[in-house]
C-alpha positions, 0 to 999 in steps of 0.5 A: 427815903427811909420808910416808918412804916415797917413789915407786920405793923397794922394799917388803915387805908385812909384813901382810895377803893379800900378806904377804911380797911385795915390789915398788916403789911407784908413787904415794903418797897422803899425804892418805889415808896409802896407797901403791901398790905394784907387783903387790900387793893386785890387786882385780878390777874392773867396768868399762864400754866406753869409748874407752880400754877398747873391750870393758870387762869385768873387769880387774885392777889394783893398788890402794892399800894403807895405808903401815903395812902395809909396810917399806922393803927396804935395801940388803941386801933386808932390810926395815929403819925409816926415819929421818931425819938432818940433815947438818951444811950442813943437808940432810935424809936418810933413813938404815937403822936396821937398818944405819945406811946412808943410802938 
């Protein structure tokens, strides 16, 4: 399934722990239908010294959340749904249906 929420767009977190934070999305998994979103759902993690990570431990980090769970922020920072309207010369466009406003 083709995803509408695409990499650098700005979302918010409609539910779960992270309810009402925002932030951009940084990569899309449209095989599993997650994303992942800047500064929202940090899990600690385990991790063993390597040669990127000299002294290992705990670190924190983002992981993915599953796209139902947020909405695209438009441009008055409202979240709003997303549609899809192809122009007359036959280009596809995501639009705004809170304002009727292309993205």
């Amino acid at each position: 399934m083709k995803l509408r929420i695409k990499k650098t767009d700005v979302v918010q977190v409609m539910t779960g722990n992270d309810k009402g934070k925002t932030g951009r999305v940084l990569e899309v998994y449209p095989d599993t239908m997650r994303i992942l979103v800047e500064q929202v759902n940090i899990r600690a993690k385990h991790e063993k010294p390597s040669q990127n990570n000299q002294k290992g431990g705990i670190i924190h980090k983002e992981m993915p959340i599953h796209y139902s769970n947020v909405m695209l922020l438009d441009g008055a920072k409202n979240p709003t749904r997303i549609g899809i309207r192809t122009k007359d010369n036959g280009d596809k466009v995501r639009y705004a249906m809170s304002n009727d406003k292309e993205l």
